[in-house]
N, C-alpha and C positions, 0 to 999 in steps of 0.2 A: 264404410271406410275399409281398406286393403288392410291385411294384418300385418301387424308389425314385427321387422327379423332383426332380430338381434345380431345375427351375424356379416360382418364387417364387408364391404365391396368387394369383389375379385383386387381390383385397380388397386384398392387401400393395402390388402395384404403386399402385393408388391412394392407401395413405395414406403410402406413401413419396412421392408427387408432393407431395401434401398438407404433408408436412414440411419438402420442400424449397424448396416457395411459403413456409414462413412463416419459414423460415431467412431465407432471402434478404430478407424485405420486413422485419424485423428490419434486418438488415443496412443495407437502403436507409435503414431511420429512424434508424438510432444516425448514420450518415454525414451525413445530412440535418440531422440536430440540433445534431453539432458543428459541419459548417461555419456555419450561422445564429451558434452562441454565436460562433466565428472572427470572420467577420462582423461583429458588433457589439461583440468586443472584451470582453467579459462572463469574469467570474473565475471561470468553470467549464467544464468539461467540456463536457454534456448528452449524453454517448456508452454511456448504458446503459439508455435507455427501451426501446429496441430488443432487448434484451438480456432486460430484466426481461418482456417482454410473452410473447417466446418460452421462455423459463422456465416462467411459467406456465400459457401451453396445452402447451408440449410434452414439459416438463420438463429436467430439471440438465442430461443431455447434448448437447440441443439448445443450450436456451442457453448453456452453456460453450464450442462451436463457432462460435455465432456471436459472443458476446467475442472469442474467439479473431483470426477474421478482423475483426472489426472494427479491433483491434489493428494487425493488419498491415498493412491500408488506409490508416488514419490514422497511422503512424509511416512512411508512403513518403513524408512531409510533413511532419512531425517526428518524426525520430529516437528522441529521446530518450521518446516514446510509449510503444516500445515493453516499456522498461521497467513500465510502469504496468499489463499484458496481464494477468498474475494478480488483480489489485484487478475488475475486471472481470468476471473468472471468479467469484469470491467471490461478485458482485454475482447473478452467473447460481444458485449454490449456495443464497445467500439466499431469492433470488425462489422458487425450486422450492418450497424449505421452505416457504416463506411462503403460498404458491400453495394447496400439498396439505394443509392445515391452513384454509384457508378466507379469509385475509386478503384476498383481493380482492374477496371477497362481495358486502361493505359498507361502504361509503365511510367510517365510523369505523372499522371493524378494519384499513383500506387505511393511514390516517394513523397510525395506531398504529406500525404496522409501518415507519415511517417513521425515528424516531428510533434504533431498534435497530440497522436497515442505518447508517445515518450513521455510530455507535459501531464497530461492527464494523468499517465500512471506511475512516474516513477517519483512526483510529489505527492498522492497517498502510499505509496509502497517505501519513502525515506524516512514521513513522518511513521511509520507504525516499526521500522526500523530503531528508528531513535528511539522509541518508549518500551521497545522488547527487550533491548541493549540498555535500560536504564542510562537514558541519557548520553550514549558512548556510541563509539563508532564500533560496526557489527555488519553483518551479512555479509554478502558475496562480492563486494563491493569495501570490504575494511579496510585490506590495504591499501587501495587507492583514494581512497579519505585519508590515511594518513600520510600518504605522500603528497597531497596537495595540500595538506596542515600543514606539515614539517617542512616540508622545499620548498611548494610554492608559495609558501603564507598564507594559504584563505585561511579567515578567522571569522567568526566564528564556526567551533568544532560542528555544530549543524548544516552550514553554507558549505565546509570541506565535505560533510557528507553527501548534501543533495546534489553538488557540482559531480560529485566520482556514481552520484548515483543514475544521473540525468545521461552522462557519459557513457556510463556502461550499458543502460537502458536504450541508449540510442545505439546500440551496434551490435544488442541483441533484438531490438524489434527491424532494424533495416533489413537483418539476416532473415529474420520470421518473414517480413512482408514480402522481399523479394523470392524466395522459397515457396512463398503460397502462388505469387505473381506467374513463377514458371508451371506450377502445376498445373493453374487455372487454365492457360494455354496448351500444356500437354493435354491433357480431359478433353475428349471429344465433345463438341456443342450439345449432342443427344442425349448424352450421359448428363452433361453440366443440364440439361434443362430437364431432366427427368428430377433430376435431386432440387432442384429450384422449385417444383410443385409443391401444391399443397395440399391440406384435403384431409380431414381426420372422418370416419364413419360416411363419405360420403365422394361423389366422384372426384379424382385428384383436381383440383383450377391449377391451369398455367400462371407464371409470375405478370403475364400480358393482363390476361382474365382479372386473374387476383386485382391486378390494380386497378382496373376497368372499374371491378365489383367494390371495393374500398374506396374509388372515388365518390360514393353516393355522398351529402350532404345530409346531415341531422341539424335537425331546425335548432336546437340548445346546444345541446353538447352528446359527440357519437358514446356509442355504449364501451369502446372499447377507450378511452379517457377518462370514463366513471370508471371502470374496471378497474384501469392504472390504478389512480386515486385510491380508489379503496384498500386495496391490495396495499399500496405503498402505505398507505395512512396506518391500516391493521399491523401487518408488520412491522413499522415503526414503531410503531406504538407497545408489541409486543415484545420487539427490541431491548426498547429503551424502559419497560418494566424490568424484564427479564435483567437488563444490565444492572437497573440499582437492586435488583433485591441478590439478586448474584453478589454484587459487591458489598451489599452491607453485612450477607451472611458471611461471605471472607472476611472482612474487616470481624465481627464477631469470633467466629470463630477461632481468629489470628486472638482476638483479646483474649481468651477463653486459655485458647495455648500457653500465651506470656504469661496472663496470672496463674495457670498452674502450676507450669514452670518455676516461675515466683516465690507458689507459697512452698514447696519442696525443697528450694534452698532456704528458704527462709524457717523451716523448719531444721533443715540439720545445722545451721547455724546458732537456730535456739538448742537444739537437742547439745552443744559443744557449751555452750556459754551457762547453759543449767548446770554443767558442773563445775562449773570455774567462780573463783572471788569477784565475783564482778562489783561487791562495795568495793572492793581494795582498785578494781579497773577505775571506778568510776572516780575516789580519791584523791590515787596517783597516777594513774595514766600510763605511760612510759614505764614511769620507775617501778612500778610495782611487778613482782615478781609474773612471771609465764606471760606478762603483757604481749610482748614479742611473740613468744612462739603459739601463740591463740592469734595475733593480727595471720601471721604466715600462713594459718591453715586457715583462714576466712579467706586469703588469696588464692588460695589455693583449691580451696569449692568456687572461687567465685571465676576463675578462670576457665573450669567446669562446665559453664555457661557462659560462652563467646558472645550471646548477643546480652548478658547482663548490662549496664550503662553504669548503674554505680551500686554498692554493700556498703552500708553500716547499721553501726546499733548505737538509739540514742536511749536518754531520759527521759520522758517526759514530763516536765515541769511548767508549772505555770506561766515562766517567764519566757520557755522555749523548749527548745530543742537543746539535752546538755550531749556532749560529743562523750562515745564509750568508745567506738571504734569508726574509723570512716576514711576508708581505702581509695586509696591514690587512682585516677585515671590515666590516660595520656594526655588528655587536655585539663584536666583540672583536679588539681593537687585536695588532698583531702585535709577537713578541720582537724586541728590539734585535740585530741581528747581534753575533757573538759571545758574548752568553749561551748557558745551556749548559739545556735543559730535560729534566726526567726521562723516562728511557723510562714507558710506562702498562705496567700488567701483562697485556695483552694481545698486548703485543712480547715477551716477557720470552724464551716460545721461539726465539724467529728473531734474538736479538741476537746468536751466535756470527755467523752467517750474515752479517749485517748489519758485523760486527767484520772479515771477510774481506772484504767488497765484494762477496758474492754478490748475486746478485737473488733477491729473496721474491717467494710468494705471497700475493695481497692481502688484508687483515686487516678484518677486521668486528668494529667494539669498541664498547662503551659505557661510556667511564668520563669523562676531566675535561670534554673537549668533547664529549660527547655521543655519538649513536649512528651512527657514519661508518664508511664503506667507504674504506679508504686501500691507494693505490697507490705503491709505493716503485718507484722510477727511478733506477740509479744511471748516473753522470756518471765518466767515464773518461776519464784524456790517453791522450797518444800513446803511451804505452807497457803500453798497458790498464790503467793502475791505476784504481781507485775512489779519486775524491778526495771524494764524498759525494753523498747520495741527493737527487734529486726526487719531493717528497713529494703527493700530490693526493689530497685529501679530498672523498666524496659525502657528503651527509646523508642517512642510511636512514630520516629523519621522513616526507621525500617518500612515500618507497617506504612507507610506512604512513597515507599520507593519499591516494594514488591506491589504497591496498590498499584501505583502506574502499568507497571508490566502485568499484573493482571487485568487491568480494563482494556490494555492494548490487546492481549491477547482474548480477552471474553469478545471483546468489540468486532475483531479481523473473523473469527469464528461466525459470530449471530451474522456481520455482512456477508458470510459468504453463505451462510445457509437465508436469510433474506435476500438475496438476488439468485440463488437456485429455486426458493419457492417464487419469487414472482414471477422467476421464467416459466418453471410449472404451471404457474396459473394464469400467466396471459399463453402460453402455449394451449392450456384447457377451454381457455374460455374463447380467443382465437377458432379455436378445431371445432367447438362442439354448441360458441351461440352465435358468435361476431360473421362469420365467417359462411355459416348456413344463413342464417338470417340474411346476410346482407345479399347471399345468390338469388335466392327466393324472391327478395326485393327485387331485385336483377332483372332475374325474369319475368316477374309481374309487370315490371316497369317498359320492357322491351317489346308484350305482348302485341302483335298486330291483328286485325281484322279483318283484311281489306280482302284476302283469296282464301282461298280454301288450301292451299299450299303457305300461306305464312298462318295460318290458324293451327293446321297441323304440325310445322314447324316448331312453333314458340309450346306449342303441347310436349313436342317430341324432346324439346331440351328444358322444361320442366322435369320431365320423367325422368332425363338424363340425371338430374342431379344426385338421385338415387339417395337421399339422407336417411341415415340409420342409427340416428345418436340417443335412439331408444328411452325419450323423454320429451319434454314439453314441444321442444323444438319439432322433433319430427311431428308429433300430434298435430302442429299447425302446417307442417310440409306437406301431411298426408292430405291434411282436410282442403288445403288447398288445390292440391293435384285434384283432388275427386271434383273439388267446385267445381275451376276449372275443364274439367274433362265433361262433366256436364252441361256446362254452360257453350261449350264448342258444339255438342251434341245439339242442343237446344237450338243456336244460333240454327245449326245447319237443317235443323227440322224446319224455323222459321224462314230459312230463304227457300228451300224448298215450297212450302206451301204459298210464299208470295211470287215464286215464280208461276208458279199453278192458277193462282190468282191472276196475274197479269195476264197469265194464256186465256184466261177463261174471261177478264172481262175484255181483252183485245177479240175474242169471240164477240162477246157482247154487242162490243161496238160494232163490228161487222156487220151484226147481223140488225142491231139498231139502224147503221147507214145504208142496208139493205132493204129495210124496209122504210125507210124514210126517203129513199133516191130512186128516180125515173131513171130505170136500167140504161132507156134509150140516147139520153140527154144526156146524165151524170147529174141534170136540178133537180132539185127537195122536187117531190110529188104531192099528191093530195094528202096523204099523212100528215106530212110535214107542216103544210099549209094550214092545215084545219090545228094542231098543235103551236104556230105561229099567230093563229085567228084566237087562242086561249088566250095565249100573254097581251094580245091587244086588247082582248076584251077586257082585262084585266087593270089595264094600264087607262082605260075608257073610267072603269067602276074609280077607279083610285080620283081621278082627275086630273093626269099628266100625259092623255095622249098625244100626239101631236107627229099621223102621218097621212098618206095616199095612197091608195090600190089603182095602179094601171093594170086593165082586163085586156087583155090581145090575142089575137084571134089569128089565128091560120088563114089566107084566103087559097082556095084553089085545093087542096088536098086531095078530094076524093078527085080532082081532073088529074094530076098527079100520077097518084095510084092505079089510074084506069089506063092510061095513055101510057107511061113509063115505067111502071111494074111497085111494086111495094118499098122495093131497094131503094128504086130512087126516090120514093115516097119518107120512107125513113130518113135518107140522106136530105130532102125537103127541111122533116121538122127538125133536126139537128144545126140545119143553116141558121132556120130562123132563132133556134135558142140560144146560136152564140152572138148574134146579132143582138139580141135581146139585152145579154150578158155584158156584150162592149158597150151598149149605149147609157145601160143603166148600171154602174159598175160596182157603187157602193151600196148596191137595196139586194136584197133577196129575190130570188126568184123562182118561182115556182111552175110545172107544168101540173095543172090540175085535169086535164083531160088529152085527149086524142093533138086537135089542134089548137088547144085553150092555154093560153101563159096569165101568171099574175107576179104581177110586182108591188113588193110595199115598198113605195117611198120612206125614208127617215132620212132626217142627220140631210148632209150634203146635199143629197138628188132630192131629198124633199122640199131645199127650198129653189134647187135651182130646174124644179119639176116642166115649167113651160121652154126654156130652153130643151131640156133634152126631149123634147114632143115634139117641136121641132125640127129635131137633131133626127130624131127616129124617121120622118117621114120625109128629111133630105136623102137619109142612108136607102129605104123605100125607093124612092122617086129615080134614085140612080143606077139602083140595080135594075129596075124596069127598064129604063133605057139602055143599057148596055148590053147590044147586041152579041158583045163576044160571048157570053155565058149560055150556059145550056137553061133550058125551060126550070127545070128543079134547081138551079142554082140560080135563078131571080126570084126572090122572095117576096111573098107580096104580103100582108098582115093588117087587120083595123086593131084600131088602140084606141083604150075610153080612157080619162084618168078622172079620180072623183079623191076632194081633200077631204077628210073629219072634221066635220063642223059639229061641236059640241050641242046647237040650240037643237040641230035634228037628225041628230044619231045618235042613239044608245047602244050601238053594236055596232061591228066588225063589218057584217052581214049588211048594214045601211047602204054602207059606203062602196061594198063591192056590189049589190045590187045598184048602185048609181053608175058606178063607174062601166059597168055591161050594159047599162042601156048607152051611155056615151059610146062604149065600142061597135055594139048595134047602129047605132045612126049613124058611126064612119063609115062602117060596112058598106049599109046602102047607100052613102053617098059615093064609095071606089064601087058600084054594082059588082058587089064578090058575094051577093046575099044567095045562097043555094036554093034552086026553086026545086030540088027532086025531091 
């Protein structure tokens, strides 16, 4: 196996330059845009032209990275931005889709696509509005939610939001789309289709290719849909961990604040009331002397602490709660000192406790006043006794209406860093398994056999794919290429020596049908004959023969040869063998001697034998008579013919010794019998 380089294609380096120009000039346009909208003040955005343009030449990954950084440029300037980073990414998700489907083609399918994006995003980007703004009309977008509250009446305050949001989203993505629409036409096609490849570690594929190679079919489900899956599934899952334990340590640590908070007033409240008459408070109430000017300075700590809900100090008696002090709110007037108020059943454990003068841990209830965090303080004379508690109530509503705006905000965060790592990693796993693997397939699948030009071809773009993602992948790229390249080797060794083979037994046979063939005639000769006289005898031994040997005989040859020369002597026995040939047309024929022919009947002529013996000595009779021919071109011949008779013949040899005496006694009866 070739060693493996770690370093990157020629091809790769430059369309990684290529991507990183159009990352950035992205970048520079979304920055560029919003400052202008900044600038004039304009209730939008304008921070995704930028975004949508690199989307479409480069796809989801791309532009989900430059969202991403755009995000974090423009929130070093406003903060509160960078909530907004996933709406953004969406925006880059959209474009891609929208891109690889054709919507930028044509300036109608451009604007089509317009109204879809707005739907999609400016209904997550209202609601995470509303819960950052606690409920209330907020972003870029407030004024015009409250002038379609106030003027136009939409009701409720959320429908006035997402109507001015829906508005203003749609006249800042028509600006984006069509913006991206003229660039895409300015961009020269060679440029737009350089930046349209792909190709991580390996040669760049065209978006033609690419889809060619993406259209394979996996028999369950492709790898890059597990990929999704996983990724989305992990991520989510990490999310949505990360989200509650994020919030329960806020929620915690928000308790942690309140009750210390808490127990700090609740202590300088004790530290005031340890030196005061508090029997003479508890007695007379009102009337008793510095009553007054002790409740003013409990006001007066307790206003100290804005998020306080309610201050007082009771008794605790068996029967209740006896009133010592217990300070007015704006919604709810406080007890008259000395009334007696019922414990809530969320005390009910800790009233022994409470009954001794111990100190409690802080109570979290929701029953007549609502959902509050209360710290008990108790107040002790000089001889440690509990003469009764300093009470300090939070409202846990807070803590549920900064919860919201913090899950809205923890939320818009984790989605935007969960759709930059998915981009991440269908971008990784795309470049570096989906994407090799599926060429490789490609190729293997594409491979042809048929020339030695498409063998070398489907080698040559094998090689081409050049993969260098220096792990398992190429391991099997490499090992492949090698098979392959030996197996072409191989092939071409094996058609070589079968061509070698064919020359050598097409020799063969030559030189077989050269020694089996009467040079003169072109009929089987004695060879052939006597290897013809095997399979009969053979077919004799079995007990399935069933033919006839006609013996036929030259007459006149050497008068021929004497009188007319050899020429025409050869031209003689040539007559007579194609004579032989038409009469008898379905048997074999053979010249076993000078002027000697034999034919084995079978099949057909063997049974239709006494006709053509007839037929032979009509063809005879009329060359003799036809004066127009030359001497060597009337043919004259005896013929024996003898059938296989099983009771007395056990050979081949029988039958053609029977059938030569029949051609003998023709002989002498046409007197052609040679007396020299």
């Amino acid at each position: 196996m070739t060693e493996r380089s770690a370093a990157p294609p020629p091809a790769y380096c430059t369309l990684l330059r290529h991507k990183i120009l159009l990352c950035a000039a992205g970048l520079v346009l979304n920055l560029a845009l919003s400052a202008i909208a900044a600038a004039l003040h304009l209730d939008m955005y304008l921070d995704t032209a930028g975004t949508i343009l690199v989307s479409a030449l480069g796809g989801f990954p791309l532009g989900a990275f430059t969202a991403f950084v755009t995000t974090l440029c423009i929130s070093l300037a406003d903060a509160s931005r960078i909530y907004y980073g996933a709406i953004g990414m969406l925006v880059a998700l959209l474009a891609s889709l929208f891109a690889s489907r054709g919507f930028y083609d044509r300036l109608s399918k451009t604007l089509a696509s317009v109204p879809l994006m707005v739907l999609l995003v400016a209904v997550p980007g209202t609601v995470l509005t509303w819960f950052l703004n606690r409920s209330d009309f907020g972003g870029p977008f407030a004024d015009a939610a409250t002038h379609l509250h106030q003027q136009a009446g939409i009701s409720p305050r959320f429908l006035a939001l997402l109507t001015a949001g829906l508005l203003t989203e749609l006249a800042d993505k028509a600006l984006s789309v069509l913006l991206v629409y003229l660039l895409l036409r300015i961009l020269s096609p060679h440029l737009r289709h350089s930046l349209q490849t792909s190709g991580l570690w390996q040669k760049p594929v065209t978006p033609l290719l690419r889809s060619a190679i993406n259209r394979q079919k996996s028999r369950v489900m492709p790898l890059k849909t597990r990929m999704i899956l996983l990724l989305t599934v992990g991520l989510i899952a990490l999310a949505t961990s990360s989200t509650v334990i994020s919030f329960r340590l806020y929620k915690e640590s928000t308790v942690d604040e309140y009750t210390h908070m808490a127990r700090m007033l609740s202590t300088l409240v004790a530290n005031i009331l340890e030196t005061e008459p508090l029997e003479d408070y508890i007695l007379h109430g009102r009337d008793a002397e510095g009553y007054n000017e002790v409740e003013g300075a409990l006001y007066t700590l307790r206003d100290s602490y804005p998020d306080v809900e309610y201050l007082y100090v009771y008794r605790i008696l068996e029967d209740g709660c006896h009133v010592v002090f217990d300070l007015d709110t704006q919604d709810v007037p406080g007890s008259e000192p000395g009334s007696v108020v019922p414990f809530d059943n969320a005390f009910a454990p800790y009233i022994p406790a409470l009954l001794r003068g111990e100190p409690i841990d802080p109570i979290i209830s929701d029953e007549t006043f609502g959902w509050l965090l209360t710290v008990y303080q108790p107040v002790r004379d000089a001889e440690n006794r509990t003469l009764c508690y300093v009470g300090v109530d939070y409202s846990m509503n807070m803590l549920s209406d900064f919860g919201d705006v913090f899950a809205a905000r923890l939320c818009s965060i984790l989605g935007m860093v969960f759709i930059l790592l998915l981009a991440i990693g269908l971008a990784l796993t795309e470049s570096n398994v989906i994407l090799p693997v599926n060429s490789i397939a490609y190729c293997a699948l594409a491979f042809a056999y048929d020339s030695d030009e498409a063998r070398e071809h489907n080698v040559q773009q094998l090689r081409e794919l050049d993969i260098r993602t220096g792990d398992e992948v190429e391991n099997l790229y490499r090992a492949l290429l090698k098979t392959t390249e030996d197996n072409v080797r191989y092939i071409d060794h094996l058609i070589h020596a079968r061509m070698q083979v064919e020359v050598m037994r097409e020799k063969v046979t030559q030189m077989d049908q050269l020694a089996t063939t009467d040079a003169l005639t072109g009929l089987k000769n004695k060879t052939a004959y006597d290897q013809h006289v095997a399979r009969l005898d053979a077919m004799i031994a079995q007990g399935d023969a069933k033919f006839g040997i006609a013996m036929i005989d030259l007459n006149f040859l050497k008068r021929v040869n004497d009188t007319y020369g050899h020429e025409q002597g050869n031209f003689y026995i040539q007559q007579c063998s194609k004579l032989v040939c038409t009469v008898f047309r379905h048997s074999p024929v053979f010249r076993i001697g000078g002027d000697e022919f034999v034919v084995v009947l079978e099949a057909e002529d063997y049974d239709n034998r006494d006709t053509l013996l007839v037929r032979f000595d009509h063809v005879l009779t009329a060359l003799a008579g036809d004066d127009t021919l030359q001497p060597w071109e009337r043919v004259s011949a005896a013929i024996g013919l003898a059938v296989f008779d099983p009771s007395c013949d056990n050979s081949t040899d029988s039958v053609f010794k029977r059938a030569d005496q029949k051609m003998y006694a023709n002989k002498l009866a046409m007197k052609a019998v040679r007396i020299d």
